[in-house]
C-alpha distance (Angstrom), angle and dihedral (degrees) to the residues before:
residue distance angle dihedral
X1 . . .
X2 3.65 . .
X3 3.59 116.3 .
X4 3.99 99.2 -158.1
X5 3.82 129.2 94.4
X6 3.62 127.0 -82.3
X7 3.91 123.5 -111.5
X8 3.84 89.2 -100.2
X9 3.53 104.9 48.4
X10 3.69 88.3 45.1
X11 4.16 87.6 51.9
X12 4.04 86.7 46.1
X13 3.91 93.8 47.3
X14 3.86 82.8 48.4
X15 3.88 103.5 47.2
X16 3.67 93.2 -124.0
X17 3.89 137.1 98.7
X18 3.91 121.5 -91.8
X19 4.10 78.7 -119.9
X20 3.93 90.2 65.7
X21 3.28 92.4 42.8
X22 3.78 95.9 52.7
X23 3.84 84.3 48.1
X24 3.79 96.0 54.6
X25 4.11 82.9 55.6
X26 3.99 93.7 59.5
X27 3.45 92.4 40.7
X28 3.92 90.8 53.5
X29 3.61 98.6 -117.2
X30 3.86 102.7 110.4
X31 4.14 114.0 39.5
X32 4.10 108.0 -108.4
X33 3.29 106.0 -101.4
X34 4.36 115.1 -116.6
X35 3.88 104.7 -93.8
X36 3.85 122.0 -157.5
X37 4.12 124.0 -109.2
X38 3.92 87.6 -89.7
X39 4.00 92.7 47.0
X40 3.82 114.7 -105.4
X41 3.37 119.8 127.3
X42 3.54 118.6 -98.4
């Protein structure tokens, strides 16, 4: 099992919606997160 955060606490910890933060990744300003074979981030 992963020990990192998940998407939301990261957004919380951040003061910004898990929307913005998923935004920042397709625009290249966060690094994608690893995702597992079936797709989910990890």
């Amino acid at each position: 099992m992963s020990s990192g955060k998940r998407s939301g606490q990261v957004a919380e910890a951040a003061g910004v919606d898990i929307q913005t933060l998923r935004y920042y990744e397709r625009r290249g300003l966060l690094a994608r997160p690893e995702r597992s074979d079936g797709g989910p981030r990890l």
